[in-house]
C-alpha positions in Angstrom: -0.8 10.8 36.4 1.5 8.5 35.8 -0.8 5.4 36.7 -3.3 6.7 34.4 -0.7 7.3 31.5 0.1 3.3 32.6 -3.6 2.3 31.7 -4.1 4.2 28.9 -0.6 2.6 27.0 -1.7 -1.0 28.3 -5.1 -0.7 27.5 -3.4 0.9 23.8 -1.2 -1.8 23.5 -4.3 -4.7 23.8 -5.8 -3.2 21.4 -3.0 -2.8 18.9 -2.3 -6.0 19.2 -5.9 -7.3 18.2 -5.2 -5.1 14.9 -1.9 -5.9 14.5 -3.2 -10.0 14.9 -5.9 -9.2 12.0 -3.5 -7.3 9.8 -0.9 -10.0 9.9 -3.2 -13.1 10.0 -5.0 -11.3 6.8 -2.0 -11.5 4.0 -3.9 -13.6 1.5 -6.5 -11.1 1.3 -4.5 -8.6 0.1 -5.0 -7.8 -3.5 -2.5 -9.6 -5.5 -1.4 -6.6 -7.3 -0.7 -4.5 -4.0 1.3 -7.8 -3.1 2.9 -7.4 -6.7 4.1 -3.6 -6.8 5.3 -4.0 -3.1 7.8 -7.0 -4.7 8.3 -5.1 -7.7 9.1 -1.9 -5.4 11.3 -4.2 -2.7 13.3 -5.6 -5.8 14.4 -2.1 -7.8 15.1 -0.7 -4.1 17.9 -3.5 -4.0 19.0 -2.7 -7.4 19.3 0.9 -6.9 19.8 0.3 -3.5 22.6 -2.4 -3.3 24.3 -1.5 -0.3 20.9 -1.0 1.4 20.2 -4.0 4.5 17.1 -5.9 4.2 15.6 -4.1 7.2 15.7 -0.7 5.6 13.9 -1.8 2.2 11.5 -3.7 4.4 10.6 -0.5 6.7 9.7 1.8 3.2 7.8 -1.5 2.1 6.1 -1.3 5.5 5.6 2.3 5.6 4.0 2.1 1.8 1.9 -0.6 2.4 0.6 0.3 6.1 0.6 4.0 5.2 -0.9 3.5 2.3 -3.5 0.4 1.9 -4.1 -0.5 5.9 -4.5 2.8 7.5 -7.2 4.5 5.8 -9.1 1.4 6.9 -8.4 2.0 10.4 -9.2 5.4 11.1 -11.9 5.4 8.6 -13.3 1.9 8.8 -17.3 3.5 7.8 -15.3 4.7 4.5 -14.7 1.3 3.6 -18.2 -0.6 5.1 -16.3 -2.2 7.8 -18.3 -1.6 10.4 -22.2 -1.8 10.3 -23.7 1.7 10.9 -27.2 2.3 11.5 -28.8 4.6 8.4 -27.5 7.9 9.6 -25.5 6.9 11.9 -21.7 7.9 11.9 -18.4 7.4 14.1 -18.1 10.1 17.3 -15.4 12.3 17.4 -13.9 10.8 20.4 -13.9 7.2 18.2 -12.2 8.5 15.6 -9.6 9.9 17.7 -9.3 7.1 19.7 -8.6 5.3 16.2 -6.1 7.9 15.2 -4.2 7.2 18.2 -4.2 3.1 17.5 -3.3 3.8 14.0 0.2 5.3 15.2 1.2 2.0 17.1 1.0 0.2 14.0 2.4 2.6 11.8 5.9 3.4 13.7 5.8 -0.3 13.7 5.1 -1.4 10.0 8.6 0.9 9.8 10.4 0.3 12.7 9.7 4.0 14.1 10.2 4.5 17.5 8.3 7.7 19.5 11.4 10.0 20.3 11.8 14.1 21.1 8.1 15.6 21.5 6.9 12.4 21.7 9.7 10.9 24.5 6.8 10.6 27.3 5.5 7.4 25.0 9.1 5.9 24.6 8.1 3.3 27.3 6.4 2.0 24.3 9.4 1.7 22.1 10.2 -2.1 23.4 6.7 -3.2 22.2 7.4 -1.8 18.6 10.3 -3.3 17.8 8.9 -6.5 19.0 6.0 -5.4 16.6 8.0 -4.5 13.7 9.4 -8.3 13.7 6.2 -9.7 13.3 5.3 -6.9 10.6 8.9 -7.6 9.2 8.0 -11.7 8.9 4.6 -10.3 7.2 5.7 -8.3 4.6 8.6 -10.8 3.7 5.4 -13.2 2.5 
């Protein structure tokens, strides 16, 4: 069992970090004005906020923008015509699940999440998000 939970997170973790390569090597083509309110959201978080570090307004940034803009193209990427279906055709079950599941590495790392209580069997992982969430942290400091 626990070779096989071995493979599955390594296997996980390659292909996180394909998406995580796109998602970060794509900030230009973010929509300026998602760009704008995530400034405009960073900046009165500080001035509410003052006391707030930079990491903590950067993980709701992260959160907000992942959550909100990236997400729903991963685990729905015929919703958006990113992937070529065939007339008729449509994702499997087992895809989208398998998508679900990528979607979380990125998520917990876009805000600096790490998988604890129910999830404690995937902590092994926790290393590999925080190294994550500094590359997502760099990215949404752009």
């Amino acid at each position: 069992v626990r070779t096989r939970l071995d493979n599955s997170i390594r296997n996980m973790r390659a292909v996180t970090d394909k998406f995580l390569s796109a998602i970060i090597s794509s900030v230009d083509k973010i929509p300026y004005g998602t760009r704008f309110i995530a400034k405009v959201l960073k900046d009165s978080l500080h001035e509410k906020f003052p006391d707030a570090g930079e990491d903590e307004l950067l993980k709701i940034i992260g959160n907000l923008l992942y959550y909100r803009y990236m997400n729903p193209a991963i685990v729905a990427p015929d919703a958006f015509d990113i992937i070529d279906l065939s007339a008729g055709g449509q994702l499997t079950t087992d895809q989208r699940r398998n998508l679900g599941s990528i979607a979380k590495m990125p998520q917990h790392a876009a805000s600096n999440k790490m998988f604890l209580g129910d999830n404690a069997h995937l902590s092994i992982i926790n290393e590999y998000l925080s190294q994550s969430y500094q590359k997502f942290r760099r990215f949404f400091q752009t």
